[in-house]
C-alpha positions in Angstrom: -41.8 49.9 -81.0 -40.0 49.9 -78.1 -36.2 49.2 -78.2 -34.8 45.7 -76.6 -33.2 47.4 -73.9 -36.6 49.9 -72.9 -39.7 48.2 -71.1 -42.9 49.7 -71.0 -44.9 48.9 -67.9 -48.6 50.2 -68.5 -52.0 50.2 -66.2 -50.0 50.7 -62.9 -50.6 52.3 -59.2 -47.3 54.0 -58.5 -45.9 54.2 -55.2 -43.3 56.6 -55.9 -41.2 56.6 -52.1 -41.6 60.1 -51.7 -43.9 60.2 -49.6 -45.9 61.6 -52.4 -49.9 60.4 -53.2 -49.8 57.2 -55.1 -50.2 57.8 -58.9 -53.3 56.1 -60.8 -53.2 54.3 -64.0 -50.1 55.3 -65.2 -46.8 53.9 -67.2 -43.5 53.7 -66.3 -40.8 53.5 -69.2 -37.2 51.9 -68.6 -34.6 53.1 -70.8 -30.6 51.1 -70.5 -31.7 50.0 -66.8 -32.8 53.5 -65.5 -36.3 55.2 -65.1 -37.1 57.9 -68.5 -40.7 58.6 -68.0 -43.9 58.5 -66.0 -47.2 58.7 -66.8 -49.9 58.5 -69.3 -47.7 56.7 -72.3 -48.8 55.6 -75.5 -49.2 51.9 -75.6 -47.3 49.7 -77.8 -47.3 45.6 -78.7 -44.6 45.1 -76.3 -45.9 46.7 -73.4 -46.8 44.9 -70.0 -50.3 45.7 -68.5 -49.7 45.5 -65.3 -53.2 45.3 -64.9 -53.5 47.8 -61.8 -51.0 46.3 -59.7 -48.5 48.5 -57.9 -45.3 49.3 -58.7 -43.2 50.8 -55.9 -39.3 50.9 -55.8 -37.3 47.9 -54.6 -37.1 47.3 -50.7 -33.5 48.2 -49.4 -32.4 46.5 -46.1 -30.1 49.1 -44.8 -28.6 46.7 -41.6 -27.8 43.1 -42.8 -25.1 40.7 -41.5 -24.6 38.3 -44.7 -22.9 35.6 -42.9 -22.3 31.8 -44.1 -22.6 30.5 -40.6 -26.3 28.6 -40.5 -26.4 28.7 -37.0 -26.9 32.5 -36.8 -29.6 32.4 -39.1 -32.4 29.9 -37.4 -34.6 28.3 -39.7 -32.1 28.7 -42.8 -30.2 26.4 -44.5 -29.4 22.9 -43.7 -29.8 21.4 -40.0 -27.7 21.6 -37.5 -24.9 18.5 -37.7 -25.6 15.6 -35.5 -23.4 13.8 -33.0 -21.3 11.1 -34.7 -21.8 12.9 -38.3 -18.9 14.3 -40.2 -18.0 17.6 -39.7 -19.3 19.9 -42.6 -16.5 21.8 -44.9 -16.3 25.3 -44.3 -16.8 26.0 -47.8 -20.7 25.0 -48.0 -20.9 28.0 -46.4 -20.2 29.8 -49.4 -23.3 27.9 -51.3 -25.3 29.2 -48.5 -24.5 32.8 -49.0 -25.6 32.6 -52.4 -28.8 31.2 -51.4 -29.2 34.2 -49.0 -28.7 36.5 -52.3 -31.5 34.7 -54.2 -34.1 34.7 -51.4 -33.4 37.9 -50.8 -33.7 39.5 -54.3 -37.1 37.0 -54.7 -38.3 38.6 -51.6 -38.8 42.0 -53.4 -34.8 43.1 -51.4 -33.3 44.8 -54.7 -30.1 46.4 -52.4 -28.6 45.5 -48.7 -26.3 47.1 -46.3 -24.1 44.6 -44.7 -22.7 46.2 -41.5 -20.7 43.7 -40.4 -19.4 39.9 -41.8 -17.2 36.9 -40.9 -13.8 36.8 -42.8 -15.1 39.2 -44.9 -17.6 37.5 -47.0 -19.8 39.6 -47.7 -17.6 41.4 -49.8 -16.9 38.5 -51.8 -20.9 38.2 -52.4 -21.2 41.3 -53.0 -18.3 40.8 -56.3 -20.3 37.4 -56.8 -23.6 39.5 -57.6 -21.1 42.6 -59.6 -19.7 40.2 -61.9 -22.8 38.3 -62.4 -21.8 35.2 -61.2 -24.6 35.1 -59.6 -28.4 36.5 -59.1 -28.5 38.9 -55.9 -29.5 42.4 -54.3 -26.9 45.2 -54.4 -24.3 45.1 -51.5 -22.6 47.1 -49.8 -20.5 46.1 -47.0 -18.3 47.7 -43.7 -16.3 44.3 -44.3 -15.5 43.9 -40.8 -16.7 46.1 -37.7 -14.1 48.2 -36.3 -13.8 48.1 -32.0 -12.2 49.0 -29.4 -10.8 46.2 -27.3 -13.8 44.7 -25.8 -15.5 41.3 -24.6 -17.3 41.3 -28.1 -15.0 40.6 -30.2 -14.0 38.0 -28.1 -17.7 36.6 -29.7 -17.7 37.8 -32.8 -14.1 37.2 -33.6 -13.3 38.0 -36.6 -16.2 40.0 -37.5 -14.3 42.4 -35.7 -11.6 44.4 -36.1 -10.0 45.5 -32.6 -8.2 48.7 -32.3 -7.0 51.3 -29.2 -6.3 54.8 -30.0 -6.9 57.4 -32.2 -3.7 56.3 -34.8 -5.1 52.6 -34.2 -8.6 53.5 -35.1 -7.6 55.7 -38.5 -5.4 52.6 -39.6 -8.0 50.4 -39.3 -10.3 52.2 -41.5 -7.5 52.4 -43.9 -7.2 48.7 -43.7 -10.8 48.3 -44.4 -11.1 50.0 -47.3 -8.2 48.2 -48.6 -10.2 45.4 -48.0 -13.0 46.1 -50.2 -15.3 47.9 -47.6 -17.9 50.6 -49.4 -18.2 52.2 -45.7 -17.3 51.7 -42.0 -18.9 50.3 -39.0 -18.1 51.2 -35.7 -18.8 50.4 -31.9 -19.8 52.9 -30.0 -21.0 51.4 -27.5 -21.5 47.5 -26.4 -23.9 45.1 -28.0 -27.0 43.4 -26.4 -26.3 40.1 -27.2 -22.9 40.0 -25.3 -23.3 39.2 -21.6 -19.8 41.0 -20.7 -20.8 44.0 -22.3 -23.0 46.8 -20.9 -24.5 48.8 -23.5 -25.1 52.0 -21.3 -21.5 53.4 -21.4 -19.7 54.3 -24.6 -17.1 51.8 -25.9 -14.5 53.9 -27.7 -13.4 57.7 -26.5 -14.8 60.8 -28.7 -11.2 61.3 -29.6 -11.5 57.5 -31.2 -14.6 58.2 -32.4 -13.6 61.5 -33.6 -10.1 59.5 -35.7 -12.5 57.2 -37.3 -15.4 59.7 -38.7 -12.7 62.0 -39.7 -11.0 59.2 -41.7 -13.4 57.5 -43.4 -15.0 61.1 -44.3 -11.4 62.6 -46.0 -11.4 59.3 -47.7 -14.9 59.4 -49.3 -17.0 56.9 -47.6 -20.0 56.9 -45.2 -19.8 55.8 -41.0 -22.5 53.7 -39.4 -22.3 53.5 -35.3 -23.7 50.7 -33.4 -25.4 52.5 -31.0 -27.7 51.6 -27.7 -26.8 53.5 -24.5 -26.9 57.5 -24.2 -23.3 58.4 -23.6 -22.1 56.7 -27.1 -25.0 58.4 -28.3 -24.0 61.2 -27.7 -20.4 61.0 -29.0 -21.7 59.5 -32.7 -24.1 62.7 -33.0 -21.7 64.8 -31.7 -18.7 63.4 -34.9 -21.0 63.5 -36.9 -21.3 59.9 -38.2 -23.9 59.5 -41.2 -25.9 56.7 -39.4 -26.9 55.6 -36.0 -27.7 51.4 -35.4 -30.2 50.6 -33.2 -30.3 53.8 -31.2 -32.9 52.7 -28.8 -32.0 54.8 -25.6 -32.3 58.4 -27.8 -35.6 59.1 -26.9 -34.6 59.6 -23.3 -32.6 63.0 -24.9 -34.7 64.3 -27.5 -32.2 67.2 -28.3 -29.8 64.5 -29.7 -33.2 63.5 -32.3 -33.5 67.1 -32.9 -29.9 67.4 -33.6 -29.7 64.2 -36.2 -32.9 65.4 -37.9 -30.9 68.8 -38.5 -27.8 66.9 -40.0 -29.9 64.3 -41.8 -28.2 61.3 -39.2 -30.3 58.5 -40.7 -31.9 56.4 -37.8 -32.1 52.4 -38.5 -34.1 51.4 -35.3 -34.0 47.9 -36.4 -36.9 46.5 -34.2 -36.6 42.8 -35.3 -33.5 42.1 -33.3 -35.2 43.2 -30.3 -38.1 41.3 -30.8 -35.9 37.9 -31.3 -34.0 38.8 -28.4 -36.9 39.0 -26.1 -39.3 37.0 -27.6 -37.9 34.7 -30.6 -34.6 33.0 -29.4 -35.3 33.1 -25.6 -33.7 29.6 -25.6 -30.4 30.4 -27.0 -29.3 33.0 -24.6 -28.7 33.8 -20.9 -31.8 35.0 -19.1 -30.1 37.9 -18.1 -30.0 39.2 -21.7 -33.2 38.1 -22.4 -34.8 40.3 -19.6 -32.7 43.6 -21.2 -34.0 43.0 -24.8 -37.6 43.0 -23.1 -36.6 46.6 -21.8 -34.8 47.2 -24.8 -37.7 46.6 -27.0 -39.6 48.8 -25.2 -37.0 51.8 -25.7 -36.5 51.0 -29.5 -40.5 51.4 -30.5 -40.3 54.7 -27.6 -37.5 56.0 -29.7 -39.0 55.2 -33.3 -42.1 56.9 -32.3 -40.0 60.1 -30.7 -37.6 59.9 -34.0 -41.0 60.1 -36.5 -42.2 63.0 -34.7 -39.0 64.9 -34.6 -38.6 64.5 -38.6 -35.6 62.6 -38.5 -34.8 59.9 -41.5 -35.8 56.5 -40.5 -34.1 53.4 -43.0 -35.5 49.7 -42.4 -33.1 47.5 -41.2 -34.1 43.8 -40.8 -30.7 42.6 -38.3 -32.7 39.2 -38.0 -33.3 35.9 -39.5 -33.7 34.0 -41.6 -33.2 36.0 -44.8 -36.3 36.8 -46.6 -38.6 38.0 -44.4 -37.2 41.3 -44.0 -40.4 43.2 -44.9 -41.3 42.3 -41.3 -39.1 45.2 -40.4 -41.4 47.6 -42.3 -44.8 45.7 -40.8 -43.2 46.7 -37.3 -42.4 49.8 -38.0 -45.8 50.5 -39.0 -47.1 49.0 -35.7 -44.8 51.2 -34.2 -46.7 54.2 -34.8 -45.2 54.9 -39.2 -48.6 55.3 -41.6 -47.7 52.8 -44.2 -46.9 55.4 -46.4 -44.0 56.2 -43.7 -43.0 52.8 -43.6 -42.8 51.9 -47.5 -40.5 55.3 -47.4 -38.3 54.0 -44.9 -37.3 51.1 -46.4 -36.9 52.6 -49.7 -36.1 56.3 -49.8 -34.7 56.2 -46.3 -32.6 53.0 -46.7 -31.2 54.6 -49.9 -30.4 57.6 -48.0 -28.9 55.4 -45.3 -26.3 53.8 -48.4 -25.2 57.4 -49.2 -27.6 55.9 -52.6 -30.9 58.4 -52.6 -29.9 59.8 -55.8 -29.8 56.6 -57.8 -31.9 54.5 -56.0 -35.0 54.6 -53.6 -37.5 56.2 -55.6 -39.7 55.4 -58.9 -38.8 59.3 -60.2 -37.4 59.9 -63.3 -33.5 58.9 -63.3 -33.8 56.8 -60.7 -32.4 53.3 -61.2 -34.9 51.2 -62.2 -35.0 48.8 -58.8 -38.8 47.9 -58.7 -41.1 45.9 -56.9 -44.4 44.6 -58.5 -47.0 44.0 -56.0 -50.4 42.4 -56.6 -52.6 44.4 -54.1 -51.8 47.7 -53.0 -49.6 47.9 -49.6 -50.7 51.3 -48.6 -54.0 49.0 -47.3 -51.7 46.5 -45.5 -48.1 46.5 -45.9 -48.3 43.1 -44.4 -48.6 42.0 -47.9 -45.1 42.4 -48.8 -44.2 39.6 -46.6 -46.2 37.3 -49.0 -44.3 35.7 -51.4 -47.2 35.1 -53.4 -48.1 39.0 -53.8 -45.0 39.5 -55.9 -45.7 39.7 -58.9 -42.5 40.7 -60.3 -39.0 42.1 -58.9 -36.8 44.3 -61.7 -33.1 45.0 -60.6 -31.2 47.7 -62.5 -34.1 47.8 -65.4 -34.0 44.0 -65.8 -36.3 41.0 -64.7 -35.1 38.8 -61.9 -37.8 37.6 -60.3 -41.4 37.6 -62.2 -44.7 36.1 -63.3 -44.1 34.2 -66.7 -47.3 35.7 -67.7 -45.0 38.9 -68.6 -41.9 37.7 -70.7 -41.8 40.6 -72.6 -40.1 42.0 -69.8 -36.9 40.2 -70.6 -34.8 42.1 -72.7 -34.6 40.3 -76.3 
């Protein structure tokens, strides 16, 4: 018999997020929360017939903002206050983030990248879920975004942390990672959703650039740019950071998508936040911004197709709301021009890359963590089925059950 801490899931497609052919009728055996074996197992009393459904790793959103603020995420969490009622604590905002890590990890999201949080807090969910207080997908999070001295952070406040020069910009990665941050997040250029910014020019100088890359790099951890217009494009490629944001002009210079693709630059093209901005949220912005996310939109799917063809690593990032839905992000990626084999590996494999994670997570290979997603259907028909909650079947974080038909409680570990 199996041990307590194996599982034994039998009768399964295998969608492995290598891009490989699925895998027919086989068995995948957990062993102390990682993947030991694949294939055609012997069966045993305790094993779970997953009765042809498909297992494929756990979606990764590699571009998150975990924030307790409901107001950035429409549609989530209580209503707005009303005139004449009491003002709300600060602190419910604290329940709300851990409602955000339950929907998320019921929604089939086993790990996020948070690239950028108020006050902090999504490093304090992110201890919340490592000490088991409570039930959420892996995080890792830049803390706060480093910029140069700009309109946005006038905004975003203290999502941001300001700095000038090259010294400035090396002490505030310093100071990030003393804050808890697993990577860093910098602008290079401005941000769409800030009327004072235009997103054409690049916000910090290569030398700044240059200081922070070099810095977080000698220290050990990864650098994601925010990046829209060409010449902060250019500068990110050029220093080498490990993943560009948004990217949506690089299709006008297809040398710089030739150039990522030869230094593995991950692209998160994040086509949701687009699609908000120019379709979703109309109401809550000026119409001047509205009428650059139409264009904008236009350039991101140009540049996801241009990226695809050029062979450089896509990741899925979801930069939208409410929490949850993030497998629209794959759906519109797909519609973008991905096969859906192309877009389940993007927001597994490719996200995992994105983290700095491919070795651990990602995949359903042997050694991999064991972060999988049970689907009932097969998503290489229409990955729009991994939007609906009632296709998931079952959600195992780490080799353990945290989301999952009762009809399998063998699952859980005695």
């Amino acid at each position: 018999m199996y041990g307590a801490f194996e599982m034994l899931l039998s009768n399964a497609r295998v969608i492995d997020g290598t891009g490989s052919a699925p895998l027919e009728r086989v068995s995948v055996l957990v062993e102390d929360g990682r993947i030991v074996e694949i294939g055609e197992l012997p069966d045993d009393e305790s094993a779970v017939d997953i009765g042809g459904r498909t297992i494929m790793p756990g979606l990764i959103d590699a571009h998150a903002h975990l924030s307790s603020d409901v107001f950035r995420s429409p549609g989530f969490g209580p209503p707005p206050e009303l005139h004449g009622e009491l003002p709300r604590g600060r602190e419910l905002g604290y329940f709300i983030l851990a409602k955000t890590a339950r929907v998320l990890l019921s929604a089939g999201v086993t790990s996020v990248r948070d690239v950028g949080s108020y006050d902090d807090e999504a490093i304090a969910l992110r201890d919340a879920v490592r000490l088991e207080i409570i039930e959420g997908p892996r995080i890792l999070s830049c803390g706060r975004i480093i910029s140069a001295t700009a309109p946005g952070g006038a905004i975003f406040t203290t999502m941001y942390r300001e700095a000038d020069g090259a010294d400035d910009m090396r002490k505030a990665v310093r100071e990030q990672l003393r804050r808890g941050a697993d990577f860093v997040k910098l602008m290079a250029t401005g941000a769409r959703s800030v009327l004072a910014e235009d997103p054409e020019p690049a916000q910090m100088t290569r030398e700044e650039i240059s200081a922070i890359v070099d810095e977080a790099h000698r220290l050990g951890v990864r650098v994601a740019a925010h990046v829209e217009g060409l010449a902060g494009a250019r500068l990110a490629v050029a220093e080498r950071v490990d993943t560009i944001e948004h990217g949506l002009s690089l299709h006008r210079e297809p040398a710089l998508l030739e150039e990522m693709a030869e230094r593995g630059i991950v692209l998160v093209p994040t086509l949701s936040t687009f699609h908000d901005l120019a379709e979703r949220f109309t109401d809550d912005f000026p119409p001047a911004l509205v009428e650059q996310a139409k264009r904008q939109l236009e350039e991101a799917y140009a540049t996801l197709a241009a990226a695809r063809e050029l062979g450089v690593i896509i990741a899925m990032g979801h930069d939208s709301g409410p929490p949850g839905d993030n497998a629209i992000e794959l759906v519109r990626m797909v519609d973008g021009g991905l096969s859906a084999l192309e877009g389940v590996c993007a927001a597994t494999r490719g996200s995992a890359t994105a983290l700095g994670l491919s070795s651990d997570l990602g995949t359903v290979t042997v050694g991999a963590v064991a972060d999988l997603l049970v689907i009932d259907g097969d998503p290489l028909t229409d990955v729009r089925m991994l939007r609906d909650p009632d296709r998931i079947w079952m959600v195992i974080q780490g080799g353990k059950v945290v989301f999952g038909d009762p009809r399998a409680p063998a699952l859980v570990p005695a």
